[in-house]
N, C-alpha and C positions, 0 to 999 in steps of 0.2 A: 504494500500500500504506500503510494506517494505520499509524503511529510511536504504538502501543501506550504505548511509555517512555514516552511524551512527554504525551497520553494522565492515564498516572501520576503520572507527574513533577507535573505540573499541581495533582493535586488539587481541589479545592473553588475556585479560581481561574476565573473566566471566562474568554473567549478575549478578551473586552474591555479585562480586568485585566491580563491580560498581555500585552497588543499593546499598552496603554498605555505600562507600566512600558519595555516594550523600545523605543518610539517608532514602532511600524509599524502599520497599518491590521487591522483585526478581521477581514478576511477574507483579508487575507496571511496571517496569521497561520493559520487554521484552513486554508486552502488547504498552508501547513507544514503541519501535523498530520496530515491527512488525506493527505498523501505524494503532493499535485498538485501542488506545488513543494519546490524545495528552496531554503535561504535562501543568503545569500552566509555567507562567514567571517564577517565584521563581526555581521550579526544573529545568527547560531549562538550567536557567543559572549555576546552580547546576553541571548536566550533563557533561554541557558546560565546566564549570572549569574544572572537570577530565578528557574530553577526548580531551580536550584544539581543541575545537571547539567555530566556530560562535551561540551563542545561538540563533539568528535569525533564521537561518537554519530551526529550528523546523516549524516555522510558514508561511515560504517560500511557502511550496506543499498550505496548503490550501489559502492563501494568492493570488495564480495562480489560484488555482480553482473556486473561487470567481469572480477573473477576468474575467476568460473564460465562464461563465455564468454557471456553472456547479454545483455549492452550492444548496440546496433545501431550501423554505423557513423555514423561525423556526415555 
């Protein structure tokens, strides 16, 4: 599921400019975005600082889907 926020958040930013800024690879990065991965803490809060968002955020969707009983087990 695509991180619409994040998306936002970004603005006029490439995924280049921001995988730079944060130190991770351009399609780490858009593979976050795109909600094919999700980051550890460390880079969230990375992210977070550049696009001066809630590093929370990231953890939020699965955190509800967990809830909503919709997580598979490990």
């Amino acid at each position: 599921m695509r991180r619409e926020w994040l998306v936002n958040a970004r603005g006029d930013l490439t995924h280049e400019e921001v995988a730079n800024q944060v130190g991770i690879k351009r399609q780490y990065y858009s593979m976050i975005e795109n909600g094919i991965r999700n980051p550890s803490v460390r880079v969230a809060k990375k992210i977070a600082a550049v696009l001066n968002v809630d590093w929370t955020l990231f953890f939020r969707d699965k955190g509800n889907e967990m809830l909503q009983g919709n997580s598979k087990p490990a």
